[in-house]
N, C-alpha and C positions, 0 to 999 in steps of 0.2 A: 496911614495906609492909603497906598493909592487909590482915585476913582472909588475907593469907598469906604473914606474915611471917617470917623466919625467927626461931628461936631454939634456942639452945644446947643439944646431946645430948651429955648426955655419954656414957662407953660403960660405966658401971657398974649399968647399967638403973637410972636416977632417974627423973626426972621425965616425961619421953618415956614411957618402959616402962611408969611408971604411970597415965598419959593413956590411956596405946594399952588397960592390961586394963579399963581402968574404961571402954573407948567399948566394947571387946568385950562387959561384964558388961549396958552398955545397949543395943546392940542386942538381944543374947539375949533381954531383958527385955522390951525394944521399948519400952522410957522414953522415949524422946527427948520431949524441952523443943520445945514449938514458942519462948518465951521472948519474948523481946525481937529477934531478929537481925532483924527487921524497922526498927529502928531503929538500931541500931550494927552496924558491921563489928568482925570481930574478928579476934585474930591468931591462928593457926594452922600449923604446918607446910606449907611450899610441895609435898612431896610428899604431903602429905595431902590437898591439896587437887586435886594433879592424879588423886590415885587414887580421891577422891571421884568426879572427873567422869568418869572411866572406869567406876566400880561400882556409882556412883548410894550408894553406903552414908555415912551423915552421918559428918562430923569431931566432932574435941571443942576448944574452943576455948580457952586458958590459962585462961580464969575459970572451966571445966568445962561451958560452954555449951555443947549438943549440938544438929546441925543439919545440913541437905544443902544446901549453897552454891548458888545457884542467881542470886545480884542483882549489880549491880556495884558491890563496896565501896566505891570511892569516893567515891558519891554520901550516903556515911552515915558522920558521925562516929564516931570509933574508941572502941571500948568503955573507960572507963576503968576497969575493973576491969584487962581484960586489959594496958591497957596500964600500970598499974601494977607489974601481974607481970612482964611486959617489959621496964621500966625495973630493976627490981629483978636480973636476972637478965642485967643487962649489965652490972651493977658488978663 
């Protein structure tokens, strides 16, 4: 599913864990990438994305892409970064 795909946590704080300190270290920072997400959807954590729309506070995307969801991925081809990370992480 686009921009809010699922993918795989493990529970040994990997790749999640370190998603999650590296969006905390950029908000703090107030970095956020306005980027590309105007033209690719990307894949993201489904509860990141509903807690996005509840807090307004951006996600971070597999490819490290930072941003506050707001279009309807659909209409926009899927980042092939992210989904290279995707495919890579379902093998």
């Amino acid at each position: 599913m686009r921009a809010s795909g699922d993918f795989s946590e493990s529970g040994d704080g990997g790749s999640t864990a370190t998603l999650d300190r590296e969006l905390e270290e950029l908000l703090n920072s107030e970095q956020v990438d306005e980027g590309d997400h105007d033209r690719f959807s990307h894949y993201v954590q489904k509860e990141k994305i509903l807690e996005s729309a509840l807090s307004g506070k951006p996600v971070i995307a597999l490819c490290g892409k930072v941003w506050t969801p707001g279009r309807d991925p659909q209409k926009f081809p899927v980042c092939p970064e992210c989904k290279e990370i995707y495919e890579s992480l379902a093998q």
